[in-house]
Structures are given as structure tokens and as C-alpha cells.
N, C-alpha and C positions, 0 to 999 in steps of 0.2 A: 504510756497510755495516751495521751495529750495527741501524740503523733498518729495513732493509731484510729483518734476519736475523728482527727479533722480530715486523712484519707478517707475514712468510713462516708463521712457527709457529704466529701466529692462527689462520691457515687450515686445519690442520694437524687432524685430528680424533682428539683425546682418547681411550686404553682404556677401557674401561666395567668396568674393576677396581677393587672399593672395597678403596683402601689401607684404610682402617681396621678392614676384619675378620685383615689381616694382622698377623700378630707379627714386630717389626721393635722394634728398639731406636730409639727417640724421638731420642736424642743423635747416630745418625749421618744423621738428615734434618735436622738443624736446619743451615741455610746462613745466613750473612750478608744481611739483609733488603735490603741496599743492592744487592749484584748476584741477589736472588731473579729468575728468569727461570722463563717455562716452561720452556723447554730442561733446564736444573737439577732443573725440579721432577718433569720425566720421565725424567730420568738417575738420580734417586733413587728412583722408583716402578721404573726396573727393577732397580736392584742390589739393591732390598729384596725385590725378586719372585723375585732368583737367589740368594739366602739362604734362601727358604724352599722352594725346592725345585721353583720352577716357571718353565719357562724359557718359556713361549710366553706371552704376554696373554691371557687369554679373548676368545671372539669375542660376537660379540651372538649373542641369540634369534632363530633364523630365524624372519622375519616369516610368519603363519599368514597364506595365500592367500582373499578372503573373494571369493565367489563371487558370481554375480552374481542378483540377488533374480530369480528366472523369475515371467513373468506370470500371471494368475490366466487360468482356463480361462474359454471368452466360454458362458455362459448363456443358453440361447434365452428369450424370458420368454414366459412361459407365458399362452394366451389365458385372455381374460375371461371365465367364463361367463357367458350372458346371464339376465337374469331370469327370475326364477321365475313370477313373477305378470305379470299382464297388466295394461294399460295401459288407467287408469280410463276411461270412457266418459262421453260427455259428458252434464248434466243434462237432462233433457226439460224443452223449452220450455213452461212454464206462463202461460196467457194472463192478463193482470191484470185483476183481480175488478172492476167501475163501482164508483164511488164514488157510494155515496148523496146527493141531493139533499137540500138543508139543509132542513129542514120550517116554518121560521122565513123571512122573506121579506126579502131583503136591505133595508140600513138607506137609507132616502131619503136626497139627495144635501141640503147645508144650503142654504140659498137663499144666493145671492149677493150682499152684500154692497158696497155700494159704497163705495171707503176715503174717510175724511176729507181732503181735500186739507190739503196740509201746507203751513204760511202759507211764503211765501218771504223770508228773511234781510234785515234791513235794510241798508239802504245803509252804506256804512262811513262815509258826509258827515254820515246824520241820528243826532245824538247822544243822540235823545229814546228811543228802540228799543234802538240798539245797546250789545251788553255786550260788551269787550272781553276774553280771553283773557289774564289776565296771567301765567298760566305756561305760556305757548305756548315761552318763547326761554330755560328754565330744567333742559334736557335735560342740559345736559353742567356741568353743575355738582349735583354729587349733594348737598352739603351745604343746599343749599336743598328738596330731599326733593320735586320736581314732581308726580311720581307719583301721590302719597298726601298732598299737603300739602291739598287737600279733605278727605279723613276726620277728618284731626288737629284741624281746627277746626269740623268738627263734634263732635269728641268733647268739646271743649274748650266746644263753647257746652252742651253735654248735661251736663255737671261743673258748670258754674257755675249751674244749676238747681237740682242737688242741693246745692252748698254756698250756697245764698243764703240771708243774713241778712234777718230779719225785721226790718221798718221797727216803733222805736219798742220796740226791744228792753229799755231800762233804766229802762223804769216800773216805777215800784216798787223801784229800786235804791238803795243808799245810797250811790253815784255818783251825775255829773250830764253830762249833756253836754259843759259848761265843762269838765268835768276830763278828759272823753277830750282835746278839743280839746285844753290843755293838753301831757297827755303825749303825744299825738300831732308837735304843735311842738314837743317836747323832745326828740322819736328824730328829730324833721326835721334838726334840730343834730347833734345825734349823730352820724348816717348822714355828711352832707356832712364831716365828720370823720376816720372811716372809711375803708379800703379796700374799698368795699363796693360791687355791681354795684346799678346803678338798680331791677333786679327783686327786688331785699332789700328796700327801703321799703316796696313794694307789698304785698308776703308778708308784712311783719310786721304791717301794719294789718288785713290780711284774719283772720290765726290769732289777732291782737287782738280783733276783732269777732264772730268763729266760735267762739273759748273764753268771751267775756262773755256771748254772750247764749244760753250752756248751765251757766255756774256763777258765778253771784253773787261779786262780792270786793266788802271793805272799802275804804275810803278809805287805808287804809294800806298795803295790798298794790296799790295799783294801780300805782305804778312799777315793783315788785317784779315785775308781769306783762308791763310792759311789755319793761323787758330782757331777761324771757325767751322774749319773742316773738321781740326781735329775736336773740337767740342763735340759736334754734331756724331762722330764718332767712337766717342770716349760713353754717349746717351743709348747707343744705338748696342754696342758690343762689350764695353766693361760694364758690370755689374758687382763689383768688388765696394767693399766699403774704402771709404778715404778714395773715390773717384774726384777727377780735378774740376772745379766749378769756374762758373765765367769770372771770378773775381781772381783765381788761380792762372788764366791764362793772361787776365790783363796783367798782371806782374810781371808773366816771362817774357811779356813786351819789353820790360822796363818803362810800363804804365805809358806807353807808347799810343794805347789804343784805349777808350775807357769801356768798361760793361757795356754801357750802351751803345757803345759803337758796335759791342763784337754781338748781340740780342739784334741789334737793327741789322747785322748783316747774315743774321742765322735764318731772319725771313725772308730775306730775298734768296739766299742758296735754296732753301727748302720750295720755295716756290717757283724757281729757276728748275730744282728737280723734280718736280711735281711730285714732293714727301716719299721719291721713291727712295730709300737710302740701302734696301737691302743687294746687293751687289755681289755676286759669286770670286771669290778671294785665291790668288795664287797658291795659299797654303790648306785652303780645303781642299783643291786638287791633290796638292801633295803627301797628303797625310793618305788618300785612295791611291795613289801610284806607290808611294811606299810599301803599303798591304798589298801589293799586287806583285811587287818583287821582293817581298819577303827581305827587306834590304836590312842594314847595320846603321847603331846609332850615329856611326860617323860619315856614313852616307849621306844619311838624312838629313846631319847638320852642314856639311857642305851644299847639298842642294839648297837650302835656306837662304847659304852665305851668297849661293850666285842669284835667286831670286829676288834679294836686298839688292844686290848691287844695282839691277833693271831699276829700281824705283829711280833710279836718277837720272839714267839714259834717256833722255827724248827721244831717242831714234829707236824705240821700243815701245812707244805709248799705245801703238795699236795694235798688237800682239794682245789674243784670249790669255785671261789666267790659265787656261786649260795648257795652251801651247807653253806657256813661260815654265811652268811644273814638271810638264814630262821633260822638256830639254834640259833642263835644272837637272833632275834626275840621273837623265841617260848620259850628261857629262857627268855627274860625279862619279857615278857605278865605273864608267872607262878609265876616269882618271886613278880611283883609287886601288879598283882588282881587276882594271882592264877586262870588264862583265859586256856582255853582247845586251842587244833590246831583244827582248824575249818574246814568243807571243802571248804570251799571259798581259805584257806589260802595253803590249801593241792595242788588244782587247777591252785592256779598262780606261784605258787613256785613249783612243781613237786616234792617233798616231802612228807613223814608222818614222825609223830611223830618216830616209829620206827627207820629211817632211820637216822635222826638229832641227835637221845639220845647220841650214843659217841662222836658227835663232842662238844654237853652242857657238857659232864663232864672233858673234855679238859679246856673249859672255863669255867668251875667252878673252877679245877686246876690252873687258868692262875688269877682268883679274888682272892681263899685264900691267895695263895703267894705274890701279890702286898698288900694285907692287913695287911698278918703278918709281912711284911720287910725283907723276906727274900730272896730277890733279890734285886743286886745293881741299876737295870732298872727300875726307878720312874718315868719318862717324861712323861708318858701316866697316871698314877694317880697323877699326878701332874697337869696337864693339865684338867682334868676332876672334879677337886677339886676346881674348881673358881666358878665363881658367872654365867660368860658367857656360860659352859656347865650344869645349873641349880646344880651344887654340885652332879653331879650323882656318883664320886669316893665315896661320905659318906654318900651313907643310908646307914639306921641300917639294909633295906633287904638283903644287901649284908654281914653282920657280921654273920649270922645267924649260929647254929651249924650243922644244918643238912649240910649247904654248905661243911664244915669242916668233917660230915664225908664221904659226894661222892669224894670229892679230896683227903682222905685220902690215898687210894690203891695207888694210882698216882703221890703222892708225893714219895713215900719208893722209888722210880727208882732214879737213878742220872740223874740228868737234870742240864743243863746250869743257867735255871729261878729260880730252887728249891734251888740253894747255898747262903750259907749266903753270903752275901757284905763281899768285901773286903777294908779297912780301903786307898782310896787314895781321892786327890781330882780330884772330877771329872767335868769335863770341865767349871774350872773357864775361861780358854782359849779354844778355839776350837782344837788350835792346839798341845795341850799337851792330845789329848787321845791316848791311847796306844792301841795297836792291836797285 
């Protein structure tokens, strides 16, 4: 029942008499919190209301009646007037004026022309016409560059034009041939040493031969230029971790030359070549003539073998990498499956067979003599006598006689290559070579 009496009260709606404007003594509302009730707390809001004098509850504010919004009166809308002005009239049809006849008399028609018949394509059987396509199947491989890979070795044979060294550039120098050879076989050592990419050898003999034969050096700086060729080179083309630093090559002096010798001479080559150091390389060509004759790996590494050999020959200095590649080539292809020069191969190389035959009898010259020992410069059939250049220094193709007798004419000249060795030791230490 308790439960039922204080729901009941909930319901029950509250005076709208504010006890607290009343004067009423505080001490006799205060109730016990524990049975506080509404019931209580209205028994106490009336006793306190018949104390001071008022026996009824106030009632509420009679709610003010709000009428109802009336609608607004309906407005006839008012017509349009019509226009003031009138309604433009249309233009008068004006007839168009003849167009004057040209006083000048039309141009006679050109006579007609009969086209040149256009030869038709040879047969894909006859190999003597046809020139194969070799970047027809090289679309979906973008690092081979199909597109534009023709521009780029046009621009490349257009460079090695402008960088070509003049034949016979150290007359008059107080160098000699011998001593290029020399330091040449001694960066061949070096290099195979090295962490260093096959197109560093190539670049350091080129910035070698492009800075000698525009500023004279002594016989004492010429190692001194050599290291710093191959520095400038090793900057330019390896990108390998554990590349050789200037403190690297003053060693293989045997501390010959100090850092700042080989930094002070890295600013005059650089400025001697006016920072050109990019240079088109015997083996970029070769690597396009090889895809052009579709050739074998052992092709390929003989041509290499006879392109090394040229780096020592002076009487080769002026010779395009372009020319040194295909001849490389087109002797090896003869020597090893006796292969004709094709025209696929005539086309990407810009050469014929005619044009190549003296620079192969050069490098015929440049194999009998490393075979017969009769030159102290062995680093390059040294090098090519291992196992990792498949042994191309000892086939039996290359011992052959007839090789022996197209070098024969070529050897009776005196040459630096063609002298017997001379009895010293050679570079147990780097820094005991002589110049």
C-alpha cells in the first residue's frame, strides 16, 4: 500500500505557490529525510500557508485564448499592360552585290607526274638485299629504349667525330709511344683488380688520349695522368659499391703521387676537357653490332679480345670506336665460322667489308705479336687466358699461318708492340714502373 499511496501522489498536480516568498519559520519544515514524502511536503506547504494568513492555494493565470490567424484577403492581380512600342519590322531583303572577277587568270594545273615505282622488298630466303629489323620484338621491354634507340647511336657516331683524336699526336713530345703502351698495360692490371665496370677501361684510355694530345706532360707526370684518368673514370661510369677512391689510387702508386697531387691534377684534365667526359665507347658499339648479327658468346668475347688489344697500339689512336667494333666483329665472325658481313650488319654499323679490311690487319698485327712474345705487354692476353673470358687468348684460330702471313708486311716497320721484351721486373710493385 505505501507503494501504491506515493505513485498515487506522483500523479497528483503540485500548487504553483512559491513557498519561498513566504515567511515561515525554516525549523518547523524541516522533516526527517528518511520519511521525506510528497505527502509531508504538502502538508507542510499548507500549514505554512495557514500561518500566514492564507487559507486558499493560488490558482494559475487563466490561460489568454489565442485566436485563430484569419487569412489574408485573395488579390485579383492585376493585368499586364501591353507594350508601348511596337514590334520591330523586319529588315528589307538586300540582293547581294557580284563578286568581281579576278583580273589575274587562274594558275595552270602542274603536269602530271608519273611516280617512281617503288622497288618491292626482298625476299626474306635472299640474305644479300635483306636487312633485318632488330628492334621489331623489343616493344615491351622499355629498358632497351626501341623507340629512339636509332637517334641515340646516331648521336653517338655524331660525338665521336667531334671527340676524335688525331693520328700521330705525340710528335714532338717528350713521351714516346712505348710509355703510353706501358701505362696503358699498367691500368690494364689495375682495372682487372678493381671493382670496376668493362666501360671504365675504355673511358680511361679515351680521357687519356683527349687530354695528351691538348697539353703536353713530362715523363714524370705521366702515371700521375694516368690515375687520374682512371679516377675521373671510375666517377663517371662505375657506380658499384666499394668504388676506388683518390686515397686508393695513391697506393697503387706505391704512394708515388700523394692525394693532392692526383685532386690537383683531376682539375686541370677536367678543364683541359671542358667537363666533357661523356665519350661514345668501342663496346657500346659492340654490344649493337652483335644484336645485328645475332652472333655467339664466343664471338662476342673474341671481338672484345681484339678491341683490348687496340688500346695499346698508337698507330690506332685515330680510328672511331664505331670503326674499331665492327672490324673486331667481322674478324671474329671469319676467323671462327668463317660468316660473310651481312647486310643487316653493313646497316647498323655503317660500314662494308671494304672499309674495315685495314683496321683487321692492324689487329691481326696486334694477335701475332701477343702470341709470338714478342712484346713486353701481356695484361690483355693474360687477362683473356682464364677461364672467366672462356680462354679466347688460346684458340688454335688465332695461331693460324695465314694470320702470320697478313701481319707479316706490318711487322718489318718498327713499332713500340713489335720489340722484343726487355729483361726487367715488371710491376711486382706498382710503383717500381718506369716511364
Amino acid at each position: 500500500m505505501p507503494v501504491i499511496r506515493r505513485r498515487a501522489a506522483r500523479k497528483r498536480k503540485r500548487p504553483t505557490t512559491h513557498v519561498d516568498t513566504l515567511q515561515c519559520d525554516p525549523a518547523e519544515l524541516m522533516l526527517d529525510r528518511k520519511v521525506w514524502t510528497r505527502a509531508a511536503t504538502r502538508a507542510a506547504t499548507l500549514e505554512c500557508l495557514r500561518k500566514n494568513g492564507v487559507t486558499k492555494p493560488l490558482k494559475k493565470k487563466p490561460k489568454v485564448a489565442v485566436k485563430p490567424a484569419q487569412p489574408l484577403p485573395q488579390v485579383a492581380p492585376s493585368p499586364v499592360p501591353e507594350p508601348a512600342h511596337k514590334p520591330a519590322q523586319p529588315l528589307p531583303q538586300v540582293a547581294p552585290s557580284p563578286v568581281p572577277e579576278p583580273a589575274h587568270k587562274p594558275a595552270q594545273p602542274l603536269p602530271q607526274v608519273a611516280p617512281s615505282p617503288v622497288p618491292e622488298p626482298a625476299h626474306v630466303d635472299d640474305p644479300q638485299t635483306w636487312v633485318m629489323d632488330i628492334d621489331a620484338g623489343d616493344s615491351d621491354m622499355p629498358e632497351l629504349c626501341s623507340e629512339y634507340v636509332k637517334d641515340i647511336y646516331a648521336y653517338l657516331m655524331d660525338l665521336e667525330v667531334r671527340q676524335a683524336v688525331r693520328p700521330g699526336y705525340m710528335k714532338g713530345y717528350d713521351i714516346t709511344p712505348c710509355m703510353r703502351a706501358r701505362l696503358i698495360d699498367w691500368l690494364i692490371q689495375v682495372h682487372s683488380m678493381l671493382p670496376l665496370l668493362q666501360e671504365t677501361l675504355y673511358l680511361t684510355v679515351a680521357i687519356l688520349d683527349r687530354f695528351l694530345q691538348v697539353q703536353p706532360v713530362s715523363r714524370t707526370k705521366l702515371q700521375l695522368v694516368g690515375v687520374t684518368a682512371m679516377l675521373l673514370a671510375s666517377k663517371y661510369e662505375s657506380n658499384r659499391r666499394g668504388a676506388p677512391e683518390v686515397r686508393d689510387f695513391s697506393r697503387l702508386t706505391d704512394n708515388a703521387f700523394t692525394p693532392a697531387q692526383i685532386r690537383r691534377m683531376e682539375q686541370v684534365m677536367l678543364m683541359a676537357l671542358n667537363f666533357e667526359l661523356g665519350s661514345p665507347l668501342p663496346v657500346h658499339f659492340l654490344r649493337r653490332a652483335s644484336k645485328a648479327a645475332t652472333t655467339t658468346m664466343k664471338i662476342h668475347a673474341l671481338a672484345k679480345y681484339l678491341m683490348e688489344l687496340t688500346l695499346l697500339d698508337y698507330e690506332m689512336v685515330h680510328y672511331r670506336p664505331s670503326e674499331i667494333s665492327a672490324a673486331s666483329l667481322c674478324l671474329s665472325q671469319m676467323l671462327l665460322d668463317h660468316l660473310p658481313w651481312t647486310p643487316t650488319e653493313k646497316f647498323y654499323t655503317t660500314y662494308d667489308e671494304a672499309h674495315l679490311k685495314p683496321i683487321m690487319l692492324l689487329m691481326i698485327k696486334n694477335v701475332v705479336v701477343a702470341n709470338k712474345g714478342r712484346t713486353e705487354f701481356q695484361a690483355v692476353k693474360s687477362k683473356y687466358s682464364q677461364s672467366k673470358q672462356m680462354w679466347i687468348a688460346l684458340l688454335p684460330e688465332l695461331q693460324r699461318p695465314v694470320l702470320k702471313r697478313l701481319a707479316a708486311p706490318l711487322l718489318e716497320t718498327t713499332g713500340c708492340l713489335s720489340s722484343p721484351p726487355r729483361p726487367f721486373i715488371y710491376l711486382t710493385h706498382f710503383g717500381q714502373t718506369v716511364f
